[in-house]
HTML snippet that shows the backbone in 3Dmol.js (N, CA, C, O; Angstrom):
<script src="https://3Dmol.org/build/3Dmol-min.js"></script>
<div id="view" style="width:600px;height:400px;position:relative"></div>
<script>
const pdb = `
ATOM      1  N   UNK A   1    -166.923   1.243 -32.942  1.00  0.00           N
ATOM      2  CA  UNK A   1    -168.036   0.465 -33.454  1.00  0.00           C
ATOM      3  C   UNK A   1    -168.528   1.107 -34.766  1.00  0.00           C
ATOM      4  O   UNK A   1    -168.321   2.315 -34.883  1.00  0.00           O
ATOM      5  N   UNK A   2    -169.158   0.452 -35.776  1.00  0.00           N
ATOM      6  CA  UNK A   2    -169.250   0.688 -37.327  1.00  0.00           C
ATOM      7  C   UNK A   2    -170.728   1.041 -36.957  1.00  0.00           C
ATOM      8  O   UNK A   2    -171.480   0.191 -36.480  1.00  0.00           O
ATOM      9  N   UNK A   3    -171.169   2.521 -37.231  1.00  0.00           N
ATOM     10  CA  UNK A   3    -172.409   2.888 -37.756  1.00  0.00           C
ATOM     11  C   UNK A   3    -172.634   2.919 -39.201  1.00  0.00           C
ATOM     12  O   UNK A   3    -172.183   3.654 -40.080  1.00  0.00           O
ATOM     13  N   UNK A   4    -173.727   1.593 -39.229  1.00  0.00           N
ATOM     14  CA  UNK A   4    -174.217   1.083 -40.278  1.00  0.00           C
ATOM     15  C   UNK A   4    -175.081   2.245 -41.233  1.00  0.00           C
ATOM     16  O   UNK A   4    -175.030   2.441 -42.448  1.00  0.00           O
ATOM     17  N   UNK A   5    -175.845   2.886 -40.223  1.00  0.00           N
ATOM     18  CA  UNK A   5    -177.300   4.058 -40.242  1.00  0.00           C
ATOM     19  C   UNK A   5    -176.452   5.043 -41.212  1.00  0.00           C
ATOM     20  O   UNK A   5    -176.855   5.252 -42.356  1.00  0.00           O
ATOM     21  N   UNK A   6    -175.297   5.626 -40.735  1.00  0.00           N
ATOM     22  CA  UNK A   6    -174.509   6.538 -40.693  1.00  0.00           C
ATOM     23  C   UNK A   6    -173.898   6.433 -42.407  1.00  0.00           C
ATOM     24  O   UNK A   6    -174.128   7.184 -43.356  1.00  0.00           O
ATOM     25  N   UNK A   7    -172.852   4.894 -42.305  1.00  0.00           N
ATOM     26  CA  UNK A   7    -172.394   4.723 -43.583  1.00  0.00           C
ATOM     27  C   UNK A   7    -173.623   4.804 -44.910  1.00  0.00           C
ATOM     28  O   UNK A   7    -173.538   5.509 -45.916  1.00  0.00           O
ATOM     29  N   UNK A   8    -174.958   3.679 -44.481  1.00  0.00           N
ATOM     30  CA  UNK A   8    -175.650   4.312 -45.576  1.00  0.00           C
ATOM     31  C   UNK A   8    -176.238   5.599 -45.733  1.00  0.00           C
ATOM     32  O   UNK A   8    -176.352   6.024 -46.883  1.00  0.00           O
ATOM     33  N   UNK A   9    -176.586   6.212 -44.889  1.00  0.00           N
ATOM     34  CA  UNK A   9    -176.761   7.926 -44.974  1.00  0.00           C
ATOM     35  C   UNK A   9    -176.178   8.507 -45.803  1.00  0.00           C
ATOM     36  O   UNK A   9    -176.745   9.190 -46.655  1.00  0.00           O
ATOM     37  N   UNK A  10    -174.467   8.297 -45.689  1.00  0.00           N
ATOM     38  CA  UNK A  10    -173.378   9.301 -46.188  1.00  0.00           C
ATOM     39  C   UNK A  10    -173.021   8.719 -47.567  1.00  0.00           C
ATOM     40  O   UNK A  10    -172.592   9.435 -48.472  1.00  0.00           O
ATOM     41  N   UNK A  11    -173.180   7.628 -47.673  1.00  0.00           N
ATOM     42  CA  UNK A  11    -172.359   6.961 -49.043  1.00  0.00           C
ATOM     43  C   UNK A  11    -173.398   6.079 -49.666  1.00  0.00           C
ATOM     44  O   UNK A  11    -174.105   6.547 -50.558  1.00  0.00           O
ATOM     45  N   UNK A  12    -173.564   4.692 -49.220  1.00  0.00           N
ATOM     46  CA  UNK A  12    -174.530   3.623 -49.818  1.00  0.00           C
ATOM     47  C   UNK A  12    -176.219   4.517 -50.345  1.00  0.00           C
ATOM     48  O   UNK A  12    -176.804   4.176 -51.373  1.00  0.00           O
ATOM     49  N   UNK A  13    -176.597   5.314 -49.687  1.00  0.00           N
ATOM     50  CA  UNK A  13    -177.725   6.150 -50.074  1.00  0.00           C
ATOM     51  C   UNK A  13    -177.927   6.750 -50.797  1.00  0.00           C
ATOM     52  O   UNK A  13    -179.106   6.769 -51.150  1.00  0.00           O
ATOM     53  N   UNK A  14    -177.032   7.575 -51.463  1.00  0.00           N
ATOM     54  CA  UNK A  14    -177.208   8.622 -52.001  1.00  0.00           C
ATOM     55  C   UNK A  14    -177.540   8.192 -54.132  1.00  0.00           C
ATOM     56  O   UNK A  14    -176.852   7.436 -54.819  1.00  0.00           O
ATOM     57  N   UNK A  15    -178.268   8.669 -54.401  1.00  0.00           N
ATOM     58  CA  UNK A  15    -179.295   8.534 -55.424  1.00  0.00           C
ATOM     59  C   UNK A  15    -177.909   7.664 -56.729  1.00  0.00           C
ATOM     60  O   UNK A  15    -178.294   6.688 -57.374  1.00  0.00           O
ATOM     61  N   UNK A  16    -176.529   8.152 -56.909  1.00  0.00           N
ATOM     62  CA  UNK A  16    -175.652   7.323 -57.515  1.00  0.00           C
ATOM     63  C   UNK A  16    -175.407   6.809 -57.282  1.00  0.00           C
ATOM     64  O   UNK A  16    -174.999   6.075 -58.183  1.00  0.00           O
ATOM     65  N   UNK A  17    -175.157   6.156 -55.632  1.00  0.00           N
ATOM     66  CA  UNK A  17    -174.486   5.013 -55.411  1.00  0.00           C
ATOM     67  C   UNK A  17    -175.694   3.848 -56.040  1.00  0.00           C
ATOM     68  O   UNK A  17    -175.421   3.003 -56.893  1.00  0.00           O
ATOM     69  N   UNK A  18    -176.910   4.011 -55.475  1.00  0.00           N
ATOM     70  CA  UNK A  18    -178.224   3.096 -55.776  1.00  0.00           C
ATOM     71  C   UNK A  18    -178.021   3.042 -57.230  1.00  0.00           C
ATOM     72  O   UNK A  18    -178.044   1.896 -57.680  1.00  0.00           O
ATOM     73  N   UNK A  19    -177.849   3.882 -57.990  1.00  0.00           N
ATOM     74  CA  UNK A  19    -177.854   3.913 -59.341  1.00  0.00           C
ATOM     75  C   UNK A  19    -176.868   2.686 -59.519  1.00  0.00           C
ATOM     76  O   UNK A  19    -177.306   1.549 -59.691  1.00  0.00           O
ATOM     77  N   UNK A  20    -175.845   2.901 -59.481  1.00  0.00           N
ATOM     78  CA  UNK A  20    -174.295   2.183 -59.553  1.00  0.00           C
ATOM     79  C   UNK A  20    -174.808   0.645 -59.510  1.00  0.00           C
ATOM     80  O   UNK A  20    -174.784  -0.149 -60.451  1.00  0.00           O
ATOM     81  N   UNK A  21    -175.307   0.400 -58.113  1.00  0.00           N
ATOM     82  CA  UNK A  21    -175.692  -0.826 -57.261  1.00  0.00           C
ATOM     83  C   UNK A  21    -176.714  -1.428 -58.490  1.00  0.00           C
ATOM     84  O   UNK A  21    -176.443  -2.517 -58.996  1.00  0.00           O
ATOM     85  N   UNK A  22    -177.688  -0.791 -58.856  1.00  0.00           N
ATOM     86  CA  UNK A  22    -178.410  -1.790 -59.630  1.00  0.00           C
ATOM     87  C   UNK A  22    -177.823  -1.352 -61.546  1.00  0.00           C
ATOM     88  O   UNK A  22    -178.598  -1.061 -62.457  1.00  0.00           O
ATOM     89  N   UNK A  23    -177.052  -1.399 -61.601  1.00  0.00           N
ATOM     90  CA  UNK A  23    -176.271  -1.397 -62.940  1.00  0.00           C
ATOM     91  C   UNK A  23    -175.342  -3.031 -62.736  1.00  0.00           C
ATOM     92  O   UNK A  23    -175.383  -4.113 -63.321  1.00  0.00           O
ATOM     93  N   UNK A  24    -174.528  -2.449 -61.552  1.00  0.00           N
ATOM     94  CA  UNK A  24    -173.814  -4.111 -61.148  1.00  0.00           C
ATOM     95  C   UNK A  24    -174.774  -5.060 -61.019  1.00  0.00           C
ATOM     96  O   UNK A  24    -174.496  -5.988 -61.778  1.00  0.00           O
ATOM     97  N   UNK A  25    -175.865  -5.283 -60.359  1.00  0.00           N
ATOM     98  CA  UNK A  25    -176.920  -6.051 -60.137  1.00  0.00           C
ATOM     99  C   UNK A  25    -177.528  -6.792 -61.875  1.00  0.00           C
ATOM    100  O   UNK A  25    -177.596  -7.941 -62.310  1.00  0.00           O
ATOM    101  N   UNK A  26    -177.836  -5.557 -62.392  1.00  0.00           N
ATOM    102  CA  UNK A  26    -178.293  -5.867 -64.006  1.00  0.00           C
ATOM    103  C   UNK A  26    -176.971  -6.444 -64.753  1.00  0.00           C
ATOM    104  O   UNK A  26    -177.326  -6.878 -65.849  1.00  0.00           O
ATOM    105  N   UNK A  27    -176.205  -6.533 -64.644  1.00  0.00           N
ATOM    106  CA  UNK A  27    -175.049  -6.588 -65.168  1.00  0.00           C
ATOM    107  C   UNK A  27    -174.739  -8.838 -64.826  1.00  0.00           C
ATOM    108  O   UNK A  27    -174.431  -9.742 -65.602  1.00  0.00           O
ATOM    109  N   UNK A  28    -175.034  -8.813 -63.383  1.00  0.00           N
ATOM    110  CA  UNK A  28    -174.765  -9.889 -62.594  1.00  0.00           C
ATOM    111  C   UNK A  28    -175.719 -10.980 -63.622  1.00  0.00           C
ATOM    112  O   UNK A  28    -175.422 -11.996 -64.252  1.00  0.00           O
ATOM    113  N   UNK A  29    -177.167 -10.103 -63.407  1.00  0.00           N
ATOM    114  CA  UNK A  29    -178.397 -11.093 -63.586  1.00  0.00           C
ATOM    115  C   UNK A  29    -178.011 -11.909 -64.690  1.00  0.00           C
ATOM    116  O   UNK A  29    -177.767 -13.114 -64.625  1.00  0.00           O
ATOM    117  N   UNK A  30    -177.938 -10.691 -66.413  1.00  0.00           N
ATOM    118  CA  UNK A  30    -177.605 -10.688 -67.421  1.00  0.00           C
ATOM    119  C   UNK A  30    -176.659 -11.948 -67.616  1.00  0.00           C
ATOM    120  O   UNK A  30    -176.996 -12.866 -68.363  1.00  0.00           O
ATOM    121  N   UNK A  31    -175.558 -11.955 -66.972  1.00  0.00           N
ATOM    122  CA  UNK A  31    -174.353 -12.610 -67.248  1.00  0.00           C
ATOM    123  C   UNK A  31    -174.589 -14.227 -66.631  1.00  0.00           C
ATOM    124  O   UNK A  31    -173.846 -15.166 -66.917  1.00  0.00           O
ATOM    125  N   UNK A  32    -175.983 -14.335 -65.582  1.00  0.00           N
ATOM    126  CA  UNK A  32    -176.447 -15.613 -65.183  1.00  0.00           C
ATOM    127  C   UNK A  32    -175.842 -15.684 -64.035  1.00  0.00           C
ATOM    128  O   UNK A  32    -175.763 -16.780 -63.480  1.00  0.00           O
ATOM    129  N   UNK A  33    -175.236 -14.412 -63.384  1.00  0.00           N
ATOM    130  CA  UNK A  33    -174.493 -15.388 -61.687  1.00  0.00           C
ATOM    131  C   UNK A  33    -175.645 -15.188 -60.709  1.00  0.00           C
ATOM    132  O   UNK A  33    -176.339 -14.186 -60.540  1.00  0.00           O
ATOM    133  N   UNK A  34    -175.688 -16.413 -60.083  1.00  0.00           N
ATOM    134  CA  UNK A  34    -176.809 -16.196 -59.223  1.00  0.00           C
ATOM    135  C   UNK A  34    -175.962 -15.185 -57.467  1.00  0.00           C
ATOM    136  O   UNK A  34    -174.832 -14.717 -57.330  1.00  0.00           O
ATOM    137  N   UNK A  35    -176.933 -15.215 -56.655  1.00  0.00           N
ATOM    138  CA  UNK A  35    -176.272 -14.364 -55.563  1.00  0.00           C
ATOM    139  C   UNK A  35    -175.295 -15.167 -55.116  1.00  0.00           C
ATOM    140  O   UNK A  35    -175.132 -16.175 -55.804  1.00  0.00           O
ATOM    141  N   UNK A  36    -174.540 -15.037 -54.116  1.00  0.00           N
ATOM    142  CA  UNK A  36    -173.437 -15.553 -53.407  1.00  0.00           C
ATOM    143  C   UNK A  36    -172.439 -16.049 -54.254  1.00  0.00           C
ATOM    144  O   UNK A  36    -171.437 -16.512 -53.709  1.00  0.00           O
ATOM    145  N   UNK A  37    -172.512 -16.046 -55.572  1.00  0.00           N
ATOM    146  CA  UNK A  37    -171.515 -16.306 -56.799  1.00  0.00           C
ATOM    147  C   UNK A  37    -170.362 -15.356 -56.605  1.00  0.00           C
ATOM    148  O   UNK A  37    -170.455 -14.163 -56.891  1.00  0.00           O
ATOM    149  N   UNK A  38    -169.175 -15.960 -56.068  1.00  0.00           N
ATOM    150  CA  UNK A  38    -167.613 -14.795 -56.315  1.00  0.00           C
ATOM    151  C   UNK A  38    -167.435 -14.464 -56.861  1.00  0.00           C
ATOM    152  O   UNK A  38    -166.876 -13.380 -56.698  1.00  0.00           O
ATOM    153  N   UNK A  39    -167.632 -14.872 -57.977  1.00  0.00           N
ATOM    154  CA  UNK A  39    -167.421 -14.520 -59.291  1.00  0.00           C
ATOM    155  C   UNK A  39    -167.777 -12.831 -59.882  1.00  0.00           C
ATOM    156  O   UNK A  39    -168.766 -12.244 -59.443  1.00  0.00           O
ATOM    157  N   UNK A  40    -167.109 -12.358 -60.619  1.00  0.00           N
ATOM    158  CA  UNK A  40    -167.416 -10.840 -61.003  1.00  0.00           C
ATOM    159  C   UNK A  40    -168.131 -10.813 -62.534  1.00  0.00           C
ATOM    160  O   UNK A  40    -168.140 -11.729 -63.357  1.00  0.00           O
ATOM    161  N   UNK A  41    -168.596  -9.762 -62.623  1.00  0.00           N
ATOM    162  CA  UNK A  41    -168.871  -9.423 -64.190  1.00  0.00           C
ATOM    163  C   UNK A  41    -168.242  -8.461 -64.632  1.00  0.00           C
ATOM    164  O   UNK A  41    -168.499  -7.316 -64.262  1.00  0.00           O
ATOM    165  N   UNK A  42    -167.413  -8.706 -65.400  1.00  0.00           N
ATOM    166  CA  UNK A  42    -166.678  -7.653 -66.415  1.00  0.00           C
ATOM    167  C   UNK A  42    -166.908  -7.246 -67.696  1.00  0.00           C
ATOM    168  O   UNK A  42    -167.424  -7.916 -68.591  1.00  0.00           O
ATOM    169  N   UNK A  43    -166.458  -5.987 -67.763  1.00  0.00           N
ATOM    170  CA  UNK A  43    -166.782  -5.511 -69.103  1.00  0.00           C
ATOM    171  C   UNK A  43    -165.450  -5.266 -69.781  1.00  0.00           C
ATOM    172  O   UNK A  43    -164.338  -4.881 -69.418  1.00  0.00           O
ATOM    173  N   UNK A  44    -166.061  -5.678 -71.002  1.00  0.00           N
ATOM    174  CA  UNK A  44    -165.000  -5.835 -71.895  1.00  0.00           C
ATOM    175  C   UNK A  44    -164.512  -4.417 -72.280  1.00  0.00           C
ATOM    176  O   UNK A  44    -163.362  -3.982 -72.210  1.00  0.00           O
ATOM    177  N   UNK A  45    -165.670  -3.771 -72.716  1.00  0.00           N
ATOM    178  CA  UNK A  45    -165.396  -2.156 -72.702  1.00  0.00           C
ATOM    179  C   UNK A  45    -166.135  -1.531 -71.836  1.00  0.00           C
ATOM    180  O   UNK A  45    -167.350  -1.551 -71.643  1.00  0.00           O
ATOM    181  N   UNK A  46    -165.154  -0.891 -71.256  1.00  0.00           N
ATOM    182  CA  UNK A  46    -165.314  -0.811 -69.743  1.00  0.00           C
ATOM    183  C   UNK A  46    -166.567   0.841 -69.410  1.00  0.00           C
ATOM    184  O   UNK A  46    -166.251   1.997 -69.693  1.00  0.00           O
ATOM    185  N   UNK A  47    -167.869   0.420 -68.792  1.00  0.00           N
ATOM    186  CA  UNK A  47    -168.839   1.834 -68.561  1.00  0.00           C
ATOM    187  C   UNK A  47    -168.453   3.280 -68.906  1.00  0.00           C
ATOM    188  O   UNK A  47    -168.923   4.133 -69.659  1.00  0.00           O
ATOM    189  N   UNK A  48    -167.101   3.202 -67.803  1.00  0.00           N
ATOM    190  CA  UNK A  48    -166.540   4.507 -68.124  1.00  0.00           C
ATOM    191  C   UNK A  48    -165.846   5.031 -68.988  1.00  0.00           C
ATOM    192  O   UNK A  48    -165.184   6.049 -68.783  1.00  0.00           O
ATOM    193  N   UNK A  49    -165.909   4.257 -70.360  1.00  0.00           N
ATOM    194  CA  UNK A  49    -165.040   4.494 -71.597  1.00  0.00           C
ATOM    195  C   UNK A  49    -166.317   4.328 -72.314  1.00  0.00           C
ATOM    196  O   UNK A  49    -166.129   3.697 -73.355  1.00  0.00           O
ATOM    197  N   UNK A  50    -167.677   4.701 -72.117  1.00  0.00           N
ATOM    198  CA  UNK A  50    -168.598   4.762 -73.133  1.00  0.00           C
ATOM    199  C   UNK A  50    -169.373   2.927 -73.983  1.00  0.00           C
ATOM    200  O   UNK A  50    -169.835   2.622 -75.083  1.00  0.00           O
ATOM    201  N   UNK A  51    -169.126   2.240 -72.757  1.00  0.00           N
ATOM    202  CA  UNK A  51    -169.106   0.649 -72.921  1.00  0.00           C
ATOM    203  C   UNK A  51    -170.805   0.421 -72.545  1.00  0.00           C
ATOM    204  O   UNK A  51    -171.454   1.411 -72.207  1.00  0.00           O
ATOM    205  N   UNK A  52    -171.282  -0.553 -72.603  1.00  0.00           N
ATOM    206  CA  UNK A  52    -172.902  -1.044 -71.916  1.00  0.00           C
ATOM    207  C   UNK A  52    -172.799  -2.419 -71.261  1.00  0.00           C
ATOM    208  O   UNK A  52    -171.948  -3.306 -71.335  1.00  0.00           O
ATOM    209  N   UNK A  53    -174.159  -2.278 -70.476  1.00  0.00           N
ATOM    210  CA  UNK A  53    -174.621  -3.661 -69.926  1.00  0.00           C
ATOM    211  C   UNK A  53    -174.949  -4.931 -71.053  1.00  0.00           C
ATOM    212  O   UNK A  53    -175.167  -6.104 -70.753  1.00  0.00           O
ATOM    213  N   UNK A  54    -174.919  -4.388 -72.322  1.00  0.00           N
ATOM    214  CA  UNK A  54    -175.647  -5.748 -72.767  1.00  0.00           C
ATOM    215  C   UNK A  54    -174.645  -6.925 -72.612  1.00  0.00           C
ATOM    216  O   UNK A  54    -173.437  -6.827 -72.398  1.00  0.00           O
ATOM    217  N   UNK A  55    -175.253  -7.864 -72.735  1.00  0.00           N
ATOM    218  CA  UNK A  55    -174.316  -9.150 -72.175  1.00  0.00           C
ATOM    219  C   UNK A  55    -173.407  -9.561 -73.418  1.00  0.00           C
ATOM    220  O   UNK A  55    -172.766 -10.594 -73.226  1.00  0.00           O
ATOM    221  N   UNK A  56    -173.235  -8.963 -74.629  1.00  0.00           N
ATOM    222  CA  UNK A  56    -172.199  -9.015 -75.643  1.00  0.00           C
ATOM    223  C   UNK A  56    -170.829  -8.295 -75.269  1.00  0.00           C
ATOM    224  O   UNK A  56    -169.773  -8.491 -75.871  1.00  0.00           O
ATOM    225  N   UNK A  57    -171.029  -7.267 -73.983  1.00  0.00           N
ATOM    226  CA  UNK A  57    -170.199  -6.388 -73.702  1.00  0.00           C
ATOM    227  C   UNK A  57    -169.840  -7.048 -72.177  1.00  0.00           C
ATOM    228  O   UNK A  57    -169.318  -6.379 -71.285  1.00  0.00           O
ATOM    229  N   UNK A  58    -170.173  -8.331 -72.048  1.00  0.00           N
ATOM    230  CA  UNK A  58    -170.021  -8.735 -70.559  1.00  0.00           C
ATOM    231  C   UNK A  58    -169.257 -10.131 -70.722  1.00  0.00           C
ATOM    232  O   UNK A  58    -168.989 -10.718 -71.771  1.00  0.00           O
ATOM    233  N   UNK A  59    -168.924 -10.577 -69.155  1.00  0.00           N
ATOM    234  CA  UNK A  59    -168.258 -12.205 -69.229  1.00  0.00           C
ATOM    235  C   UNK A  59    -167.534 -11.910 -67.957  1.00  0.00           C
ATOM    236  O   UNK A  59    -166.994 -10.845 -67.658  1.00  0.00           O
ATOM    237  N   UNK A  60    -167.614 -13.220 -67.112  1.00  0.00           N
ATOM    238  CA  UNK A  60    -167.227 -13.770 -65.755  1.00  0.00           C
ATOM    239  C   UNK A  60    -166.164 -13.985 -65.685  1.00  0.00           C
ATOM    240  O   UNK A  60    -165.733 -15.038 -66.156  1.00  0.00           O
ATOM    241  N   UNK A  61    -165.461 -13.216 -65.168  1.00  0.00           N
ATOM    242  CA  UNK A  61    -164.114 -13.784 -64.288  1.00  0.00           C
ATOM    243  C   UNK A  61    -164.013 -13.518 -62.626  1.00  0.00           C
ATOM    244  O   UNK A  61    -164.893 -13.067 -61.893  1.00  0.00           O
ATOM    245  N   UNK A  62    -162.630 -13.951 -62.271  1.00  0.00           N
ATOM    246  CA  UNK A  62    -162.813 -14.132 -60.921  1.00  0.00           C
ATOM    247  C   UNK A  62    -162.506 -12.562 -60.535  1.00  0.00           C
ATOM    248  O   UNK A  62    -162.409 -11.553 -61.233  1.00  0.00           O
ATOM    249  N   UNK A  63    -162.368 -12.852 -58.764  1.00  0.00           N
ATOM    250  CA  UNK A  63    -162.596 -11.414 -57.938  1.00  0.00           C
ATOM    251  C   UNK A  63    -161.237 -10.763 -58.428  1.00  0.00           C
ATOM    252  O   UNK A  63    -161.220  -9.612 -58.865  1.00  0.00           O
ATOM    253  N   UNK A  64    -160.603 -11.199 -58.378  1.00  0.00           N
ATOM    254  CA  UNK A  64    -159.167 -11.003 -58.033  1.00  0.00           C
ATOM    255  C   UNK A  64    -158.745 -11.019 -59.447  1.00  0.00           C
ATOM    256  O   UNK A  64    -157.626 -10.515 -59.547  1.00  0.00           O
ATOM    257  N   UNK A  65    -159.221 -11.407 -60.562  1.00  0.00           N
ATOM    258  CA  UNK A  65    -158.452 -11.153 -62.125  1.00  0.00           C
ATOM    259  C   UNK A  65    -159.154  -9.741 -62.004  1.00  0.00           C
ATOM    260  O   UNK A  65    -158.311  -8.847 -62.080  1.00  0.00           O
ATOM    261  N   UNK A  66    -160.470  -9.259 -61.836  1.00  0.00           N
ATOM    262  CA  UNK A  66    -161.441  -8.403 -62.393  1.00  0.00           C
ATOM    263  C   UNK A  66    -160.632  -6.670 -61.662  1.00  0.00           C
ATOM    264  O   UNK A  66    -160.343  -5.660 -62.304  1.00  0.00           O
ATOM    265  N   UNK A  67    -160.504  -6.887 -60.409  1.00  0.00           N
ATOM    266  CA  UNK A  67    -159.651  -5.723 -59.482  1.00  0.00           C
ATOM    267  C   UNK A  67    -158.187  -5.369 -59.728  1.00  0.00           C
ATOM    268  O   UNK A  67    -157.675  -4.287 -59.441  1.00  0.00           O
ATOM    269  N   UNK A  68    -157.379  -6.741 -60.473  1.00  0.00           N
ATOM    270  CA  UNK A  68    -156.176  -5.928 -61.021  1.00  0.00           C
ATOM    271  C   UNK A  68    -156.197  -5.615 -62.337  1.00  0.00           C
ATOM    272  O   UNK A  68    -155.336  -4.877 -62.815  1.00  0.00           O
ATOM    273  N   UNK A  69    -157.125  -6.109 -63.024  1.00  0.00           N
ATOM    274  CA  UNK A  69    -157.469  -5.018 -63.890  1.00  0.00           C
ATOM    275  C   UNK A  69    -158.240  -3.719 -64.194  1.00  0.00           C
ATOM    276  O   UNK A  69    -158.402  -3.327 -65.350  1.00  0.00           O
ATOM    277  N   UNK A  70    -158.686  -3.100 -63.170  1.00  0.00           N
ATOM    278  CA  UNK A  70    -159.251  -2.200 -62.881  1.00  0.00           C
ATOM    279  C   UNK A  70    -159.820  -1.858 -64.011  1.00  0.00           C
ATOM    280  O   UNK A  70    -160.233  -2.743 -64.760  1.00  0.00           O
ATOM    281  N   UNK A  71    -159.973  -0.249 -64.406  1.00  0.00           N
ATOM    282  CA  UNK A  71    -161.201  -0.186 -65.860  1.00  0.00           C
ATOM    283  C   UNK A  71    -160.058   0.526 -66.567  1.00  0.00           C
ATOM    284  O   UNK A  71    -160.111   1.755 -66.616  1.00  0.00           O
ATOM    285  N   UNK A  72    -158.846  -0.227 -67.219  1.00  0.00           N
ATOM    286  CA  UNK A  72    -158.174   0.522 -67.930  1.00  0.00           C
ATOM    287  C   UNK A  72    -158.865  -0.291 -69.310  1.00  0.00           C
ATOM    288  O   UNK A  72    -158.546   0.047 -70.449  1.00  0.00           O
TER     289      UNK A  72
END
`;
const viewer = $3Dmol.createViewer("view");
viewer.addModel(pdb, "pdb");
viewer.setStyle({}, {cartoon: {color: "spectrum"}});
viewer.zoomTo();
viewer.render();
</script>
């Protein structure tokens, strides 16, 4: 059985993941997807190459284009 308590304790909690979570969140708003939207937000230049949230650096594609392109 999946301890929920447990997983956010160890992982979902911790002060970067929250960080992370509302970067994607700001990222979502920005780009106009409302919740339950499949849809992803991508960055063109990608966070971890020194890239930003502003929405000049953003644009919607699907789940599945956004994950095989990972952040190369």
């Amino acid at each position: 059985m999946r301890d929920y308590r447990k997983e956010y304790d160890n992982y979902h909690g911790k002060p970067q993941q929250i960080k992370n979570r509302a970067q994607r969140n700001a990222a979502r708003s920005k780009a106009g997807l409302s919740v339950g939207d499949k849809r992803e937000v991508d960055h063109k230049n990608p966070i971890s190459k020194g890239g930003s949230n502003q929405k000049r650096n953003l644009h919607v594609i699907s789940r599945e284009t956004n994950r095989r392109k990972g952040s190369s």
